[in-house]
N, C-alpha and C positions, 0 to 999 in steps of 0.2 A: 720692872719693865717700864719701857720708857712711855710717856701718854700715848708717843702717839700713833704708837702699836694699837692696831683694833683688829679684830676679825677677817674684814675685807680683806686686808692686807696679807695677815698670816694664811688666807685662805691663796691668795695671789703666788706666794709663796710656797703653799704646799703643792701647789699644781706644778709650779714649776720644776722642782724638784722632784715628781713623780714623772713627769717628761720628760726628766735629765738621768734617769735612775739608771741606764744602762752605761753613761758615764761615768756613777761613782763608782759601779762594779767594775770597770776598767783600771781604776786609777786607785781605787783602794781593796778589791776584791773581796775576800770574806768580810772585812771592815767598812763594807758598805753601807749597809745598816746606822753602824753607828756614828760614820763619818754625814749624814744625812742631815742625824738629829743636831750634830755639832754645826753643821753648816745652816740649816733652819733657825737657831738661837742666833747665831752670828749674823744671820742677815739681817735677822726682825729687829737687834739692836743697832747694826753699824751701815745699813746700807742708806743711798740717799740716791731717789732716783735722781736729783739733779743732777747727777753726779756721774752714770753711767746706765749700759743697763741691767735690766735683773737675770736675764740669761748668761750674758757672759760675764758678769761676777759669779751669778752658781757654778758656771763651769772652770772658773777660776778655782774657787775653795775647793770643789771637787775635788783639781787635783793636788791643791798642797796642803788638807787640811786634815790628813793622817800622817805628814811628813815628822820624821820623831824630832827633827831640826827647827820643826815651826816655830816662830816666836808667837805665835797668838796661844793664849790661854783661855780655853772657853767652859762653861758653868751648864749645866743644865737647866735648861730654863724653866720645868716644874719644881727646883730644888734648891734648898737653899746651900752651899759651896762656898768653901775658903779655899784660895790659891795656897799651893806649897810653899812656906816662907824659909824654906830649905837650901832653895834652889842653888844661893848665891851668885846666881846671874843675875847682873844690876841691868842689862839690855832689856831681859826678860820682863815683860809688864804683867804686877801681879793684877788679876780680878777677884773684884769681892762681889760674889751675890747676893742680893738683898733678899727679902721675905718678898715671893713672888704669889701673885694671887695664881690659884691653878683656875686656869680656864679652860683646860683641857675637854672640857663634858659639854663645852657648850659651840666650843670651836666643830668638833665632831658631830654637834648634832643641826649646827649652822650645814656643814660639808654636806652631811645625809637630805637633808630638807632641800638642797641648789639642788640634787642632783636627779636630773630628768625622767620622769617616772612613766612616758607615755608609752614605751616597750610594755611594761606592764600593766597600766591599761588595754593594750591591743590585747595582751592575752587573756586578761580581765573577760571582754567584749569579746572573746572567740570561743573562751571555755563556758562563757554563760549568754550566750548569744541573745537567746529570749527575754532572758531578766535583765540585761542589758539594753534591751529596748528598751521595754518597759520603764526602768530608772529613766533613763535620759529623756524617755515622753514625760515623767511624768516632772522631771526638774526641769526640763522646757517649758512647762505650760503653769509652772509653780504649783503642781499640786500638791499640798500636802496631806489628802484625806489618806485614810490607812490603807497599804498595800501589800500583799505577800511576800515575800522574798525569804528563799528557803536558807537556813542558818550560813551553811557553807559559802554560799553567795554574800552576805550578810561582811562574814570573818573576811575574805576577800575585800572586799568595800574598804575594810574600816582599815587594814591591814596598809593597801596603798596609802590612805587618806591620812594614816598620823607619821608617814613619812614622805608627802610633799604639801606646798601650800599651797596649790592650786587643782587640785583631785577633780571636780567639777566643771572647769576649764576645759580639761586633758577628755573628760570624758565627750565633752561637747563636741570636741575638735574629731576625735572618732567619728561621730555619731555623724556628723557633717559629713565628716567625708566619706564611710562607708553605710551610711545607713539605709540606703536604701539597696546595695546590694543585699546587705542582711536581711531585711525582709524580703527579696526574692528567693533568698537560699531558706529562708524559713517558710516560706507560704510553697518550694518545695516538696518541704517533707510534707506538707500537709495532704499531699495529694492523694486519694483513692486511689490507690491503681495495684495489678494485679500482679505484686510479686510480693513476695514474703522474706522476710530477715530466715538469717539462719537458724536455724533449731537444729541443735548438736543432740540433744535428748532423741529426736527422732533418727538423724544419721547413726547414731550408736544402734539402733532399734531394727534399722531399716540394713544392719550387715547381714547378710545372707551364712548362712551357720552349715547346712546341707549340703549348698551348692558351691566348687572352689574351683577358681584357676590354683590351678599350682606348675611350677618350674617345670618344661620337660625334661630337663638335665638332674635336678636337684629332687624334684619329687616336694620340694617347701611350696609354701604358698607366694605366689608373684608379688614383688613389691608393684614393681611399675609396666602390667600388661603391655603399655605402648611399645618395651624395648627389649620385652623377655620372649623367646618362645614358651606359648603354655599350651596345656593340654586344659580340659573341661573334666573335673570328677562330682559323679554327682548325678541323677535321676531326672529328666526334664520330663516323663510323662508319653506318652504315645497317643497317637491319632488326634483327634479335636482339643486332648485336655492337656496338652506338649507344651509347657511353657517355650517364651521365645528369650533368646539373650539380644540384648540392642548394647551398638557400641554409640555411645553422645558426644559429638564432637562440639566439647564446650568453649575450646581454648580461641578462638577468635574471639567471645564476646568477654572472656576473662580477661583477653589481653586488652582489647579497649578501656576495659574500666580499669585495670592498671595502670596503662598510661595517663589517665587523668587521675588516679591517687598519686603518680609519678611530676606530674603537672607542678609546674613554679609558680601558674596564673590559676586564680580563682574560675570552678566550673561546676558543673549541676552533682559531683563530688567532694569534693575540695575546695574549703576557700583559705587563699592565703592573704596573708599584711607581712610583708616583709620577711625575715623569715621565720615564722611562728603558722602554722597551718593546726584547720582540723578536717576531720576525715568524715563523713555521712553515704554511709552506702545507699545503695539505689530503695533499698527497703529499708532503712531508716536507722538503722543500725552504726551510732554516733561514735567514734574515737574518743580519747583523750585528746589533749594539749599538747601536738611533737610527737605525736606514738609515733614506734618504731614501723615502717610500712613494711615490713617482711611479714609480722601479723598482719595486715589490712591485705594481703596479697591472699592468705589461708582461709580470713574471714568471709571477702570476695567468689573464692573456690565455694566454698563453704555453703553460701548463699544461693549461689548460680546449685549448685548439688540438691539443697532445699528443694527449689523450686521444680527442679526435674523429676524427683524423688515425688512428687506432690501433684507433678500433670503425666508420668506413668502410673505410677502405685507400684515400680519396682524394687527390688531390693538389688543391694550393693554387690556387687562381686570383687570390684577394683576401681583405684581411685588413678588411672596412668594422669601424665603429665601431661597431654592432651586429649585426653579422653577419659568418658566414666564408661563404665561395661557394668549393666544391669541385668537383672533375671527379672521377665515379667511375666505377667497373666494373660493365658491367648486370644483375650480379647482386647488387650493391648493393641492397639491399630494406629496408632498415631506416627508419623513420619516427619514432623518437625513440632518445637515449642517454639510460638510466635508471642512476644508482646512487646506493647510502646512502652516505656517507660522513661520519665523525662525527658520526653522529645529524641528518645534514640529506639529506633527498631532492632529489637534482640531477636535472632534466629537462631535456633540447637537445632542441626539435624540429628533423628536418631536410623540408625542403619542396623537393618536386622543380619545377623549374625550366625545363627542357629545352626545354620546346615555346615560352616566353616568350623567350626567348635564340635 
């Protein structure tokens, strides 16, 4: 290899030709691949930028450098190679390869280290928001007294850091620029306030076993009361001790908080950097990194259910698609579920039902 081949250069080089890639598959198709590696050794020995430039010599070789007519003979340049002394064509220039230092582990680990790792940071900094404070207070302020950080978080860390050179930078430059929404979306969750995450153990608990809508066509139990006709089977009681059925029209305030798990811009649900989000329901109830939001819609349901389930004391009869239909206790008296939460007024009317059933 010639001196004054280095790194930079082969790096210069490999971009380019991963820029051009849709051109060797034109011009050599299945043999694109190997017309790449043939044109990459050939540049890094014969090209001179004084000479022309580096795009359109690649896309020169591109196209004549799987031609079976070509007169260039090229070597692998991990490998050591003798020309065919066969050939008997005197035109034909033979090449001899020399013993080639393989640089290959160092070129690839040059490529991995340039290449920009602040995507991962951001998600870094979104999947561990709090710990993520915390480091970057505490490599702002140079502390280095001993601090927690739970392992997972830890592997993450170390993970970006021995594959760029500036991990601490990248983190700064976050922290600058979003850190103090993060701390609003964390000071947040911290709020006392009167709504509960979901508890699927008590939804399970809280189906009604006795009391059923079922089909009046089919005589089955109703998937979606909102769009079935049903009939009520089942015992509600007489005179004062008459249980009441209420139907909860939940779906306006489900639909709010969907459209902001729906949201592109950061909000007292959702915060987003680009496109990497995570998801904190109203009662604290954290996503992953990208979850799929067709769960966050169920979880949502789910929650808003909780909480109804917890200021009647009813049980479930039907979960419709705007509506839940419960069976409660006759001292049930309530006619809406009111509360603030995160600066938005939530209202459930429930509407008794009893004598329609």
């Amino acid at each position: 290899m010639p001196l004054g081949v280095d790194v930079a250069f082969f790096y210069e080089v490999w971009k380019e030709l991963e820029n051009l890639k849709w051109y060797f598959y034109k011009f050599a198709g299945t043999n694109a691949d190997e017309a790449m590696s043939k044109t990459l050794y050939h540049t890094l020995t014969h090209f001179n930028k004084d000479k022309g430039n580096l795009s359109a010599y690649v896309k020169k070789l591109a196209r004549e450098i799987t031609k079976e007519n070509s007169r260039l003979i090229y070597v692998d340049f991990l490998e050591q190679t003798v020309a065919d002394e066969d050939d008997g064509d005197e035109n034909v220039p033979k090449a001899i390869g020399g013993s080639v230092r393989d640089f290959s582990d160092e070129v690839a680990e040059a490529m991995v280290m340039a290449e920009d790792r602040r995507g991962e940071v951001v998600n870094l900094a979104l999947e561990f928001m709090d710990k993520f404070m915390t480091l970057c207070d505490a490599l702002k302020r140079r502390d280095t007294s001993t601090r927690y950080f739970p392992d997972m978080f830890i592997r993450a860390c170390m993970n970006i850091n021995s594959r760029c050179l500036n991990f601490n930078q990248l983190c700064f430059d976050v922290y600058e620029e979003y850190g103090d929404e993060f701390q609003w979306f964390l000071d947040l969750g911290k709020l006392q306030e009167n709504w509960r995450e979901a508890d699927f153990m008590m939804i399970r608990n809280s189906m009604s076993k006795r009391l059923r809508m079922v089909n009046a066509v089919t005589g089955e139990d109703v998937s979606n009361a909102d769009f079935e006709d049903f009939v009520f089977q089942g015992k509600l009681g007489t005179g004062e001790s008459r249980k009441k059925i209420i139907k909860v029209a939940y779906y306006d305030v489900w639909e709010m908080m969907c459209d902001l798990a729906d949201s592109k811009e950061t909000n007292e649900l959702k915060f987003v950097i680009g496109d990497s989000y995570i998801v904190r329901t109203f009662a604290g109830s954290r996503s992953s990194l990208n979850t799929d939001l067709c769960g966050i819609y169920d979880l949502i349901r789910n929650e808003i259910l909780t909480n109804v389930i917890l200021d009647t004391g009813g049980r479930i009869l039907n979960i419709g698609s705007e509506n839940f239909y419960l069976v409660c206790s006759p001292s049930m008296d309530k006619a809406t579920l009111e509360r603030s939460v995160h600066g938005y007024d939530l209202k459930i009317d429930y509407v008794d039902i009893t004598d329609e059933v």
